[in-house]
N, C-alpha and C positions, 0 to 999 in steps of 0.2 A: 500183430501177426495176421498176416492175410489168410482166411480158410483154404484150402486146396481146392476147393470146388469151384471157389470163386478165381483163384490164380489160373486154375484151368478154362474157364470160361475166358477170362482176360487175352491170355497166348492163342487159341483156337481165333479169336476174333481179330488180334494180331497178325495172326499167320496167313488169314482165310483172306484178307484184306490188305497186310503189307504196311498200311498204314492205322495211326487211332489218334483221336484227338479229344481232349480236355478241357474241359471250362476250368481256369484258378477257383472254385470254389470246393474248397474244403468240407463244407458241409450242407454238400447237393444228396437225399435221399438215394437217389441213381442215377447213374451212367446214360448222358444223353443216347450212347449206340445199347449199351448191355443194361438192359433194366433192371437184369436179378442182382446187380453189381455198384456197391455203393463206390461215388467218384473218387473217393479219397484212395478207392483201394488202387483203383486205376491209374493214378498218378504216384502212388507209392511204388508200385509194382514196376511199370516203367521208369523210374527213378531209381530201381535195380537194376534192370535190363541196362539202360544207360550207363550205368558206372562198367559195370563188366564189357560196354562195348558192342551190346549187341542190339540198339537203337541209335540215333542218330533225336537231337530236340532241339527245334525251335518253340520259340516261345513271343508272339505280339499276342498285344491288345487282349491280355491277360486269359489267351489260350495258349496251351501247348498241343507242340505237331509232334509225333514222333514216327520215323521213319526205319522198317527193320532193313538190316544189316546184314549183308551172306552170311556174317559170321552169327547172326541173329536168326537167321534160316536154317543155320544148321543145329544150333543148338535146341530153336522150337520143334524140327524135325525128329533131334533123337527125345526130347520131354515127351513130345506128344506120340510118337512112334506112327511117324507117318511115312509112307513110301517117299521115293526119291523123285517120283512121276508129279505128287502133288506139288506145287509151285504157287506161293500168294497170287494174287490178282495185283501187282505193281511188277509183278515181273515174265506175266503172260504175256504175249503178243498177240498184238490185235490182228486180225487178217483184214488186210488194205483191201479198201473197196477201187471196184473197176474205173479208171478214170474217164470222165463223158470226153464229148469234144473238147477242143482247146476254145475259147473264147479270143483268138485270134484274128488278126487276120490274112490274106495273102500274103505280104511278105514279111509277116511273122515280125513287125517290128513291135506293134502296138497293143492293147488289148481294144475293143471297141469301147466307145463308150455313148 
C-alpha cells in the first residue's frame, strides 16, 4: 500500500508535468524526478492509473513513459482539487516566436546555400 503523502506527491508531479518516467528498477532508494518518493511506489501507482485508463505506457530499454490522459486530467483535477484554469505542461501552448526573414531567395524557388 502506497502512503497518501507519497501518492500525493506522485499525481501533483503527474499533473504539473503531464508526463513521468521510470527506471525498471524495483529497488532504486528514490525516484530519479521525486526524491522523497521510493520508485517502486511510482511505478505501482502508475500501473494503477494505467488500468483505470487514465495514463497512457510505453516501455524501451527497460524505462517506462507514461503519458496522462483527459480522462487522467480530470480525474487528477477533482483528487487534487484543482481549478479548471490549471492545465499540465504537455497541454499548454507555447507562444510561437516572431518568424525572422525567409532564408530565400527572389524567386522564392530555393533556399541559398
Amino acid at each position: 500500500i502506497i502512503p497518501k503523502k507519497a501518492r500525493v506527491q506522485i499525481y501533483q508531479y503527474l499533473f504539473q508535468e503531464g508526463v513521468i518516467v521510470a527506471k525498471k528498477d524495483f529497488n532504486a532508494p528514490k525516484h530519479s524526478s521525486i526524491d522523497t518518493v521510493p520508485n517502486l511506489y511510482v511505478i505501482k501507482a502508475m500501473q494503477s492509473m494505467k488500468s483505470r485508463g487514465y495514463v497512457t505506457e510505453q516501455f524501451c530499454w527497460q524505462w517506462y513513459y507514461w503519458c496522462l490522459t483527459n480522462e487522467g486530467v480530470a480525474y487528477l483535477r477533482e483528487y487534487l482539487h484543482l481549478p479548471a484554469e490549471i492545465v499540465p505542461a504537455t497541454l499548454k501552448k507555447k507562444a510561437t516566436p516572431a518568424r525572422g526573414p525567409s532564408m530565400r531567395n527572389e524567386r522564392d524557388e530555393r533556399p541559398f546555400r
